[in-house]
C-alpha positions as CSV (number, residue, x, y, z in Angstrom):
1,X,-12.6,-14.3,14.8
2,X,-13.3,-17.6,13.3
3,X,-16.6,-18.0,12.1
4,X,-18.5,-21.4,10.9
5,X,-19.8,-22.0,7.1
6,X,-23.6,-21.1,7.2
7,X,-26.2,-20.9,5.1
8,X,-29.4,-19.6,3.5
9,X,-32.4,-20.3,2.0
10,X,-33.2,-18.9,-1.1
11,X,-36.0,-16.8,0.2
12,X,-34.1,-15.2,3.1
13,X,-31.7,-13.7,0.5
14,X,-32.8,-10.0,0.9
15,X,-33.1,-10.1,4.0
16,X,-30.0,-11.2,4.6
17,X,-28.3,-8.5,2.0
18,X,-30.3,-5.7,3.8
19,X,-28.9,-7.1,7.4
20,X,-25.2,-6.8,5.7
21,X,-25.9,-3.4,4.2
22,X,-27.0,-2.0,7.6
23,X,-23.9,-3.5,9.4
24,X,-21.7,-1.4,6.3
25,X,-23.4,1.8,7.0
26,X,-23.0,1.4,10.8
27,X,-19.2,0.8,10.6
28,X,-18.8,3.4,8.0
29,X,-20.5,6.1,10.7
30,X,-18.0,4.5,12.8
31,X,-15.2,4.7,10.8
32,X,-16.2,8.3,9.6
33,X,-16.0,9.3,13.6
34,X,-12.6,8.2,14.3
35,X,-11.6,9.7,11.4
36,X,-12.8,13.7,12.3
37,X,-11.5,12.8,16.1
38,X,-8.1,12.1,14.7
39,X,-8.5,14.9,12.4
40,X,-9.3,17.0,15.7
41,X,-6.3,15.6,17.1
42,X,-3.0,15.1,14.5
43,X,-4.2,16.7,11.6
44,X,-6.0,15.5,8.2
45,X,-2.7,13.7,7.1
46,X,-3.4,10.7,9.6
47,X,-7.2,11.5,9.7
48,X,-6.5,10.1,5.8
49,X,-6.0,6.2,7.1
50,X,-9.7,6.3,8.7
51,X,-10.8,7.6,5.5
52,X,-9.3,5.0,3.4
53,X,-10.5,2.3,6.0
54,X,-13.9,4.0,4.7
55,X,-13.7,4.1,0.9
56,X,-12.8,0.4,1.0
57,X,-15.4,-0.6,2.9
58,X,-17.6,0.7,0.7
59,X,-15.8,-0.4,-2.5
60,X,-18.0,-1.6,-5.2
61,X,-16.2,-4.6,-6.2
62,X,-16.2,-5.5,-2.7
63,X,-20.1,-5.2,-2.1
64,X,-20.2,-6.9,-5.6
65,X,-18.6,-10.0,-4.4
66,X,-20.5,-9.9,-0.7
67,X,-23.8,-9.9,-2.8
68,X,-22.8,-12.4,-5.1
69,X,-21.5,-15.1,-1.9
70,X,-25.4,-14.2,0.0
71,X,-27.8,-14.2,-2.9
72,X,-26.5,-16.7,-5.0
73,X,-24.4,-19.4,-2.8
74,X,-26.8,-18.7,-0.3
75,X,-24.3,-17.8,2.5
76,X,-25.6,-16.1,5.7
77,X,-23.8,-12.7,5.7
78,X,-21.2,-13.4,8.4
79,X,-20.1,-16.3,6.2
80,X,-20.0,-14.1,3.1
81,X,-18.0,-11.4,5.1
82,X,-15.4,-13.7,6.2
83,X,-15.1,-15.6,2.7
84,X,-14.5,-12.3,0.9
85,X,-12.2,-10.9,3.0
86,X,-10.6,-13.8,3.5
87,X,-9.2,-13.8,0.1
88,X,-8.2,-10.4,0.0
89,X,-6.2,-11.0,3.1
90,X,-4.5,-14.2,1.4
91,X,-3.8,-11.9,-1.6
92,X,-2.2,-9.1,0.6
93,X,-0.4,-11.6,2.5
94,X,1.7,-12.6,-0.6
95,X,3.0,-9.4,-1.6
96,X,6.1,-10.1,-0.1
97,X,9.0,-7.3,0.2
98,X,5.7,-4.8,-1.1
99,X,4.4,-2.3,1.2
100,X,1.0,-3.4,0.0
101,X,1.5,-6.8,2.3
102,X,1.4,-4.5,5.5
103,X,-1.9,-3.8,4.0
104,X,-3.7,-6.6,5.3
105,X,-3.7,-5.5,8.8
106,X,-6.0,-2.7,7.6
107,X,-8.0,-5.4,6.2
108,X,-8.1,-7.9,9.2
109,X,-8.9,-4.6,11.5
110,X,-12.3,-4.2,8.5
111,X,-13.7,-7.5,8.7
112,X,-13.0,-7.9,12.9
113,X,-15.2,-4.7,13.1
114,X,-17.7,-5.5,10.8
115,X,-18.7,-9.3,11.8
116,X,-18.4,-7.2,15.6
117,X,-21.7,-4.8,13.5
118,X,-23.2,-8.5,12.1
119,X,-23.1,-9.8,15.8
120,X,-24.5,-6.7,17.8
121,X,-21.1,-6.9,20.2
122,X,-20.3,-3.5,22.0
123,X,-17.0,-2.7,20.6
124,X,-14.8,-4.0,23.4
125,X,-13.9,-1.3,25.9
126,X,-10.5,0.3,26.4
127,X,-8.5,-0.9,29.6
128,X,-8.4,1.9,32.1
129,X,-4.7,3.0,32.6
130,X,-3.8,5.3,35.5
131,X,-0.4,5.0,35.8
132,X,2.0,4.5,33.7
133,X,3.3,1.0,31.5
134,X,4.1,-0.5,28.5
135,X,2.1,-1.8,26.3
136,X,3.2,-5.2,24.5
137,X,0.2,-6.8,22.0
138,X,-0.2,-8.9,18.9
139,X,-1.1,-6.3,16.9
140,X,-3.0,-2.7,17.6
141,X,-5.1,-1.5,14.8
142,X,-4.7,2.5,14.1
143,X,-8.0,3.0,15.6
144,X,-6.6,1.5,19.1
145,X,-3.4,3.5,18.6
146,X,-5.1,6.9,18.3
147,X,-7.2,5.9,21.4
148,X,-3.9,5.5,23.5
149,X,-4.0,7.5,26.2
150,X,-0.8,9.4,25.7
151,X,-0.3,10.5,29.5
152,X,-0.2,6.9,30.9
153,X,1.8,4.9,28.1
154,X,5.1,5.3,27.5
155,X,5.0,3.3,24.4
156,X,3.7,-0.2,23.1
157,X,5.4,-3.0,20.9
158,X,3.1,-5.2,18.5
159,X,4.7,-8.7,17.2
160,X,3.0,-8.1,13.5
161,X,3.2,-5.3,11.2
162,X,5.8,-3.1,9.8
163,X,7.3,0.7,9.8
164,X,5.9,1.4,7.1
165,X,1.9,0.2,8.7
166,X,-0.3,2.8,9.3
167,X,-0.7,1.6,12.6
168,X,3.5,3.1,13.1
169,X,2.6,6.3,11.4
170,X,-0.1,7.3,14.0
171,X,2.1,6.2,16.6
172,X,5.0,8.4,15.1
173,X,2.1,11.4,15.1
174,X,1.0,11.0,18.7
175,X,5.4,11.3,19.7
176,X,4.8,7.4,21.4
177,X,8.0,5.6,21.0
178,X,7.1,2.4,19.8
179,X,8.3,-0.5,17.9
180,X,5.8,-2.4,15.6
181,X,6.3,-5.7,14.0
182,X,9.1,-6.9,16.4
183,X,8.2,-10.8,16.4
184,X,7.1,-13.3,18.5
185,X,7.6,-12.2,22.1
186,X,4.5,-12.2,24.6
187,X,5.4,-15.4,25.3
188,X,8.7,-14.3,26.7
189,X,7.2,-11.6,29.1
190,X,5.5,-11.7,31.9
191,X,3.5,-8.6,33.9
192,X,6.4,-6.8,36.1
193,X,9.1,-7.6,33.5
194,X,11.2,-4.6,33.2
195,X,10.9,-4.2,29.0
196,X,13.4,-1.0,27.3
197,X,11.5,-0.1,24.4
198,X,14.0,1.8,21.7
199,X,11.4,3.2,19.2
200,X,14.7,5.2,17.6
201,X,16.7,1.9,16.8
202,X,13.7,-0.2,16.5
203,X,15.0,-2.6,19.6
204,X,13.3,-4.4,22.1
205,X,15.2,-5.6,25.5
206,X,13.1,-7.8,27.7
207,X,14.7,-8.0,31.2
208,X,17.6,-6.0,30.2
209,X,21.4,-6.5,31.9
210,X,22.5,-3.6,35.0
211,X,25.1,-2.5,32.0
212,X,22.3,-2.0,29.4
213,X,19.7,-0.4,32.1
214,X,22.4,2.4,33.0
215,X,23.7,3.0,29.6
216,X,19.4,3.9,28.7
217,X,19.1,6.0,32.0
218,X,21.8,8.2,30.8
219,X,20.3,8.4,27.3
220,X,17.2,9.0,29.0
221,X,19.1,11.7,31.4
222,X,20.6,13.1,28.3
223,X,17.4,13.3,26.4
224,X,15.4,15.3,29.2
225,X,18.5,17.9,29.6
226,X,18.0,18.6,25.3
227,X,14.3,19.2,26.8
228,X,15.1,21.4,29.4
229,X,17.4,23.8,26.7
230,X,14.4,23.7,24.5
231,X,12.1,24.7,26.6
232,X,14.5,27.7,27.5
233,X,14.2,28.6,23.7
234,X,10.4,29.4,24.1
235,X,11.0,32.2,25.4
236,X,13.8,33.2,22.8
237,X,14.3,35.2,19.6
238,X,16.2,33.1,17.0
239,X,19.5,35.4,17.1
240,X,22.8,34.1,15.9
241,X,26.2,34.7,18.3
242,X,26.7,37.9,15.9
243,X,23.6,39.2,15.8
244,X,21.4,38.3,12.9
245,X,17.6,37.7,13.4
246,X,16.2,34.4,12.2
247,X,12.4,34.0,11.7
248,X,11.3,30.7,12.6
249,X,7.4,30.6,11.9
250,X,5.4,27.4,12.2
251,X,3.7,24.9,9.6
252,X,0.1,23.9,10.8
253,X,-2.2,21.6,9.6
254,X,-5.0,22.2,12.1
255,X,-6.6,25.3,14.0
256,X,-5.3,24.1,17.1
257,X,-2.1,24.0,16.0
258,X,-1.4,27.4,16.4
259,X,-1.5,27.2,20.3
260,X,1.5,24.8,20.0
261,X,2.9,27.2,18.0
262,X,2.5,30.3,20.3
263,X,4.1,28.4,23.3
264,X,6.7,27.4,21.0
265,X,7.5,31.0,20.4
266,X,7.1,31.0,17.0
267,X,7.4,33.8,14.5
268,X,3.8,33.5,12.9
269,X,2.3,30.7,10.9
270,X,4.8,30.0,7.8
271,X,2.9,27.7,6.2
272,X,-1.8,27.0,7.1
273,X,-2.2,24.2,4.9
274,X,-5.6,24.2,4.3
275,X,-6.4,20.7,3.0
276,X,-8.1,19.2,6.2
277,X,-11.2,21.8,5.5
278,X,-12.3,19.6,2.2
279,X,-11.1,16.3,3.4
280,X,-13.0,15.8,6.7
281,X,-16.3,16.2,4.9
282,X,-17.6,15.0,1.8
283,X,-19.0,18.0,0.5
284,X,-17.8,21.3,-0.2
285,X,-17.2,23.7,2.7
286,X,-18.6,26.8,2.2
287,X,-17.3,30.2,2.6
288,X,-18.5,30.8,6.2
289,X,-16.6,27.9,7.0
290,X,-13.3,28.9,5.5
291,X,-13.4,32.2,6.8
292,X,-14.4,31.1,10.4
293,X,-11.3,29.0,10.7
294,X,-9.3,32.0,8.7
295,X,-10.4,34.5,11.0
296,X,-9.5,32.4,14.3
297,X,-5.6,32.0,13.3
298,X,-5.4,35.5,12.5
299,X,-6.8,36.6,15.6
300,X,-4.7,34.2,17.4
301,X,-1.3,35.6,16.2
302,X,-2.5,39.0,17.5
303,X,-0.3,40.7,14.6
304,X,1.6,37.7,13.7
305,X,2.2,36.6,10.1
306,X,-0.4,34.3,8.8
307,X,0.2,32.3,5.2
308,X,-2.8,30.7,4.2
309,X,-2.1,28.3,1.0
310,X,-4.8,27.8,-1.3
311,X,-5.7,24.0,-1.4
312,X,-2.9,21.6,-2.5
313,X,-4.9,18.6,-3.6
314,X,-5.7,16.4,-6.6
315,X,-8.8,15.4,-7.8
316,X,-8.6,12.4,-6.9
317,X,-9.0,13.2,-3.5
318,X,-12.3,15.7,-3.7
319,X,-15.1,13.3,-5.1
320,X,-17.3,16.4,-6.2
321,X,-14.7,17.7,-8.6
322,X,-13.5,14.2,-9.7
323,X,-14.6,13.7,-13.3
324,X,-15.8,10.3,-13.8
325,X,-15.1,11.0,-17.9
326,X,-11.2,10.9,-17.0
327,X,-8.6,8.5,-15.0
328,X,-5.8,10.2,-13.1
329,X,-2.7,8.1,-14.4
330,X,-0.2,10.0,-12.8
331,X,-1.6,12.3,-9.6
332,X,2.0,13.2,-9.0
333,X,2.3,15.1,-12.7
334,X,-2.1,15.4,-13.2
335,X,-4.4,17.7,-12.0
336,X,-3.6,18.9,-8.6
337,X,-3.1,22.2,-6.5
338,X,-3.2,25.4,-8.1
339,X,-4.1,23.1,-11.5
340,X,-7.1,22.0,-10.2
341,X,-8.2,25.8,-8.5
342,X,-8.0,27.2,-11.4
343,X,-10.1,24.2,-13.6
344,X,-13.2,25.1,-10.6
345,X,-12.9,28.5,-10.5
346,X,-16.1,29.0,-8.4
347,X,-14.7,26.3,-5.4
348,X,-11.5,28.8,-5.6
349,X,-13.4,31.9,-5.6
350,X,-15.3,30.6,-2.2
351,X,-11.9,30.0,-0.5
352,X,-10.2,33.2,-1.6
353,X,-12.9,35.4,-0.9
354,X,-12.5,34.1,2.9
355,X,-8.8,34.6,2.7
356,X,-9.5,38.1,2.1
357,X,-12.0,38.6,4.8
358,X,-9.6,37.0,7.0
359,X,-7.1,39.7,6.4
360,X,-9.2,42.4,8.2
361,X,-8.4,40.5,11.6
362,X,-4.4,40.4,11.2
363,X,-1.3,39.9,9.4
364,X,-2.9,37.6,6.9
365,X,-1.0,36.1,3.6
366,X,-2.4,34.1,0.7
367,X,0.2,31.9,-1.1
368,X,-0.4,29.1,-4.4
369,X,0.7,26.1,-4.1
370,X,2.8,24.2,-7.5
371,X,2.9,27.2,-9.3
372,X,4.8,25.8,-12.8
373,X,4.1,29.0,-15.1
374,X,3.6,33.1,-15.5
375,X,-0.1,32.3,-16.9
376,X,-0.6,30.2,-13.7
377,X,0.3,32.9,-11.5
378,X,-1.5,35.4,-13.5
379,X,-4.3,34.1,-13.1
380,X,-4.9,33.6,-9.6
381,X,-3.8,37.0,-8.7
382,X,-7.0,38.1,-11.3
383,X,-9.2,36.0,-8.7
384,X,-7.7,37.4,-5.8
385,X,-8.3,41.2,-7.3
386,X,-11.9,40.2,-8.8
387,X,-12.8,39.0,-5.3
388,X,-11.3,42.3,-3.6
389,X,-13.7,44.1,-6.1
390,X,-16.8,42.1,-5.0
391,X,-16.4,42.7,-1.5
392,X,-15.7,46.4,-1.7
393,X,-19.0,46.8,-3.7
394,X,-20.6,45.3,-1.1
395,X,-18.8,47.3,1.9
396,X,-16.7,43.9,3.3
397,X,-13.6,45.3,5.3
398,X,-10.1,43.7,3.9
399,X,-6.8,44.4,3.6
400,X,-6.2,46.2,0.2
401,X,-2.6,45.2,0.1
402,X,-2.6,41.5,1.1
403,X,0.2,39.9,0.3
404,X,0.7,37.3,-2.4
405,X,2.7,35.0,-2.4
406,X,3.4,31.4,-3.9
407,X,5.3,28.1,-3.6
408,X,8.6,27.4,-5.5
409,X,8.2,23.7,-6.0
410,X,8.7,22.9,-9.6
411,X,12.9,23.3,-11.0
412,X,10.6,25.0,-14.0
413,X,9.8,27.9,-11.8
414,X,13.7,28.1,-10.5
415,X,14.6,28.8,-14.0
416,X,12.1,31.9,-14.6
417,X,12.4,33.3,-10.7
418,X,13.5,36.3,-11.7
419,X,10.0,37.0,-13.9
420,X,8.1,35.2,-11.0
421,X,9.8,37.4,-7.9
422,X,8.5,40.5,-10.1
423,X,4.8,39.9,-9.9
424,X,5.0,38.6,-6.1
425,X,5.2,40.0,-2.7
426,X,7.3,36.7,-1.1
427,X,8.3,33.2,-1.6
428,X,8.0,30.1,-0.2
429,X,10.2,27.1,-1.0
430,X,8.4,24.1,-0.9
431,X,11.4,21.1,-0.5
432,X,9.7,18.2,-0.2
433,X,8.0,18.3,-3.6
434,X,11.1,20.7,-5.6
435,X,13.2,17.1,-3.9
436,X,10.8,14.7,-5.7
437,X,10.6,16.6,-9.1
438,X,14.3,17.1,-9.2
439,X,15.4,14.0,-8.4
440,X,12.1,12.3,-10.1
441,X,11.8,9.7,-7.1
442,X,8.7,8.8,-5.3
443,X,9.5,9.1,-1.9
444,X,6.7,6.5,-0.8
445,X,8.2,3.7,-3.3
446,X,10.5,1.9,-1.1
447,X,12.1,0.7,-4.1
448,X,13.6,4.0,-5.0
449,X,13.1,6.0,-1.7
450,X,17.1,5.9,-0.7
451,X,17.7,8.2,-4.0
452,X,15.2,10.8,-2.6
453,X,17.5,13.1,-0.4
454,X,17.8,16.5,0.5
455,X,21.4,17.2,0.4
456,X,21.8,16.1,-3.4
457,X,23.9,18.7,-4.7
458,X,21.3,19.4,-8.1
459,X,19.1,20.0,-5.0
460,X,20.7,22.5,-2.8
461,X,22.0,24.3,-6.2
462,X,18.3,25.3,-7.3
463,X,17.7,26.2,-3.4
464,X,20.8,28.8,-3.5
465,X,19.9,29.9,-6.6
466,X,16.3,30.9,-5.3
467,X,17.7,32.5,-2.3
468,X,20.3,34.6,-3.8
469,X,17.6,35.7,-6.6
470,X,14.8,36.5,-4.0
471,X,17.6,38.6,-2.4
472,X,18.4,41.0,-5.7
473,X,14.6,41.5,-5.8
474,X,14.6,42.3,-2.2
475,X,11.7,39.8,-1.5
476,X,11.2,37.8,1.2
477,X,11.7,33.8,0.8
478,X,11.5,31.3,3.2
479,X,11.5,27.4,3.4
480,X,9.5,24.4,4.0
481,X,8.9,20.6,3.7
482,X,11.2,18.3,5.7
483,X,14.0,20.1,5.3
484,X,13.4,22.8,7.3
485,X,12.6,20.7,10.3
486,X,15.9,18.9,10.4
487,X,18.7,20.6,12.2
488,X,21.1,19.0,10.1
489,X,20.5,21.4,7.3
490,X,20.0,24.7,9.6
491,X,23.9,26.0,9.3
492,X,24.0,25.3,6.0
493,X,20.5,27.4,4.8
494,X,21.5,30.2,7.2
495,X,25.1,30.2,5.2
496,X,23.0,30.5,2.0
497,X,21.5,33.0,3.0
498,X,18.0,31.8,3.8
499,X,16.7,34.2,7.2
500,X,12.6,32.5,7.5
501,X,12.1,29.3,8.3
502,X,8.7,27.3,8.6
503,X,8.5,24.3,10.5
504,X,6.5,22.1,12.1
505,X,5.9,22.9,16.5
506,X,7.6,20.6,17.3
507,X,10.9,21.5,15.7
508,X,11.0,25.3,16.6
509,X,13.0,25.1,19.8
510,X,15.3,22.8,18.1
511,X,15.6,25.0,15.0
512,X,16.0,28.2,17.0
513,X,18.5,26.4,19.3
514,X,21.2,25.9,16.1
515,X,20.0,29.3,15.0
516,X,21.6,31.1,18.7
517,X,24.2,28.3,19.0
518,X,26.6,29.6,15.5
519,X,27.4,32.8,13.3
520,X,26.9,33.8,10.0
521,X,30.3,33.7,9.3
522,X,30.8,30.4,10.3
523,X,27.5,29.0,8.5
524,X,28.5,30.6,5.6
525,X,31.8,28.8,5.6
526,X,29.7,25.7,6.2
527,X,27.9,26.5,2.7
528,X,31.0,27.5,1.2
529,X,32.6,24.2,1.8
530,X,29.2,21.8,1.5
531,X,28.3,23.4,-1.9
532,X,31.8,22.4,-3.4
533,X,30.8,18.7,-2.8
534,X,30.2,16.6,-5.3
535,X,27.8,13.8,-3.0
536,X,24.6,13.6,-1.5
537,X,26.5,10.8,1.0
538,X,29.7,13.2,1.7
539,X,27.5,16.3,1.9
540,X,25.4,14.8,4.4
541,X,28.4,13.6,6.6
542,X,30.3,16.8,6.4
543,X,27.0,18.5,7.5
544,X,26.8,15.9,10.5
545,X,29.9,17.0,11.5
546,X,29.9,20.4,11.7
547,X,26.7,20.0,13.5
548,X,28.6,17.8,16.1
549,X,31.3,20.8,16.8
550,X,28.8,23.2,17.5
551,X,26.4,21.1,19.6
552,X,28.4,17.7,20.8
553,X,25.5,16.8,23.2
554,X,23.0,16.8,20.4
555,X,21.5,13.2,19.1
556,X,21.6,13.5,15.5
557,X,20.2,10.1,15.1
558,X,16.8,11.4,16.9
559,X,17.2,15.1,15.5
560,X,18.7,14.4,11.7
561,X,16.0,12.0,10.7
């Protein structure tokens, strides 16, 4: 939107400012409400972009410089608005090679909406699809992605951004294939054009060949027959060729998660992270709040398993327990998860005491996140029994012998498991975190992101040795993060012994399809032969292969990412 130099007078200043500081708190509203709908919607992981869109909208240094263009170069607040942001866009723009540069789409999508506020414009109004297309664009911010109506397009393709834009990652959550950042091309299509769009290989064929249209109906035939055996699975118990039961349960984000788990046929809930509770508001939820949410899941799985895990989060992300006094230099090793509980002890003591009313109305679990040592572990369960306490005194029904459980995500706690597996009712291990601190790779730093992989072998010897020690103890362990969801590494968890799985929906069918497709026997020669490897690389193509001999038809590009 291009808009002309203006100015003020002097005396017009304030009036100005307040005119700019209206539009802010308008878009903010704005921004704030397309955050909770996609938080309604995919979960408080993508809900996160809108809220970022928020806090820098509202950054100090950025209102700093907006004051400073109206009240003392006199610039009408339009002007100010596109001077300002203009030069953070130049600045993101010259990161190149740095996921930072795809940043400035978030910033082009700010100032659009907030010279839209300035102007009184409507925002402009969504094109009414009934049937179905493609949709080919410049660029779609995330707020027109999550607005996409899911039903009607089959997927999109923008000529600017980047995989890595947040723009991709909702499109990713809403299952849209889509490519984004493909190049100049509207002016090589025209309405009708047949258009391919390969969201899997990041290829675009405009007016594609008779060879290339057949070869992409028979992936696309291929592709809906996977869908038809995995809708078969609903209906079925994970049960290998020889008999064995495998427990595939379902990691949720969000309430109504648990009906895509339930026609899923899952197990129970493996994993309820509990984050999206304190991040779609800015204050504290209280207890009613937890317990409402609590008591809905566990009625839900009508005798189900239920794992509730206590908030994983740093401070950095919960601005009434951030302490101004102190800067957060490393989140990654700060003050996070069961770290942070335990420093607010009455903001845990809310949450657990709803975890315990919650297990009146089923098969409810409490597990701690990033537990690191005995004294850790220790004291939670204290909380857990002072709260029992509190609501007996005061006649509150619960279950006396809730289970307590916690995540093995630190190699630390794989060295003591056999003290930690005495003072806990199950385990859960958490891979995506145990990957990062054994490996000590950032898996969002692109620079170092192709070191961060799950079939390292340092990796898969701490995840045996859990498995084999929860067995001696004769305690339940199961596994989450990434991992879990990828059939690539099903065969070889089953061979080391691992029988509970928690995954996201929409892996369960596949998982439990591996699961009633091989035997024991056979994953456990899998194991045998994949822990004698000495590569992340030749572990993760022997695993590929095996894989192929059990299920040729399978499209381990799609299913293995």
């Amino acid at each position: 939107m291009h808009v002309p130099r203006s100015y003020i007078d002097g005396e017009s200043a304030d009036r100005e400012w307040q005119r700019l500081t209206q539009a802010i708190e308008s878009l903010s509203e704005e921004i704030a409400e397309n955050r909770d709908e996609v938080a309604r919607q995919l979960g408080p992981r993508y809900a996160a972009i809108f809220e970022a869109h928020r806090q820098m909208l509202e950054d100090s240094n950025l209102l700093e410089e907006l004051e400073k263009c109206i009240r003392q170069q006199n610039f009408s607040a339009e002007y100010a608005v596109a001077t300002v942001f203009g030069r953070y866009l130049e600045f993101f723009k010259q990161l190149k090679g740095n996921l930072l540069a795809e940043r400035a789409h978030d910033i082009a999508d700010i100032q659009h909406r907030l010279l839209r506020h300035l102007l009184g414009q409507q925002p402009a109004r969504s094109v009414q699809i009934n049937k179905p297309v493609l949709v080919l664009a410049h660029n779609l911010t995330p707020s027109e992605t999550a607005n996409l109506d899911t039903r009607y397009v089959l997927g999109f393709v923008t000529e600017i951004g980047g995989p890595g834009s947040h723009t991709a990652i909702v499109a990713e959550a809403l299952e849209i294939p889509a490519v984004v950042g493909a190049g100049r091309m509207l002016d090589r299509v025209f309405p009708g054009d047949l258009v391919i769009v390969d969201g899997t290989n990041g290829e675009v064929i405009i007016r594609p060949d008779g060879e290339t249209l057949e070869r992409y109906r028979l992936e696309g035939e291929r592709y809906r027959h996977r869908l038809a055996h995995l809708r078969e699975m609903r209906c079925r118990e994970a049960v290998t060729r020889d008999g064995t039961r495998i427990y595939v349960l379902g990691n949720i984000e969000f309430p109504h998660e648990v009906d895509h788990c339930l026609r899923e046929g899952a197990d129970g809930i493996g994993l309820y992270r509990t984050e999206f509770l304190y991040l779609s508001t800015d204050t504290e939820p209280d207890e009613e709040r937890h317990f409402q949410v609590y008591r809905l899941l566990a009625e839900k799985m009508a005798g189900r398993p239920v794992v509730i895990r206590t908030f994983d989060l740093g401070a950095d992300k919960l601005p009434y327990l951030r302490d101004s006094s102190s800067e957060e230099k490393n989140p990654f090793l700060g003050l996070r998860s069961i770290r942070l509980s335990l420093r607010h002890v009455p903001v845990f003591r809310r949450q657990l005491r709803a975890i315990v009313r919650a297990s009146a109305y089923g098969d409810v679990r409490v597990m701690f996140p990033l537990i690191t040592t005995l004294t850790e572990l220790r004291q939670a369960k204290m909380l857990v029994h002072d709260v029992m306490e509190d609501l007996a005194e005061h006649g509150v029904r619960f279950n006396r012998q809730l289970p307590i459980g916690m995540m093995v995500e630190v190699p630390a706690t794989v060295m003591m498991i056999d003290y930690f597996l005495e003072e806990v009712d199950f385990i859960s291990i958490g891979t995506n975190d145990l990957i990062q601190y054994t490996l000590a790779v950032d898996r969002s730093n692109r620079d170092v992101v192709s070191l961060y992989n799950a079939s390292d072998p340092a990796v898969l010897r701490l995840i045996s040795s859990t498995i084999q020690a929860a067995h001696r103890a004769g305690k339940p362990v199961s596994l989450c993060g990434q991992m879990s969801a990828n059939v690539l590494y099903t065969m070889l968890l089953i061979g080391l012994g691992l029988r509970h799985f928690s995954v996201p929906p929409f892996a369960i069918s596949e998982v439990k399809r591996v699961c009633c497709s091989v035997t024991v026997a056979q994953c456990e020669e899998v194991a045998r032969r994949a822990m004698a490897l000495e590569s992340a690389q030749s572990i993760d193509l022997f695993l590929r292969g095996e894989l192929r001999k059990v299920l040729p038809e399978l499209n381990l590009e799609e299913c293995c990412k």
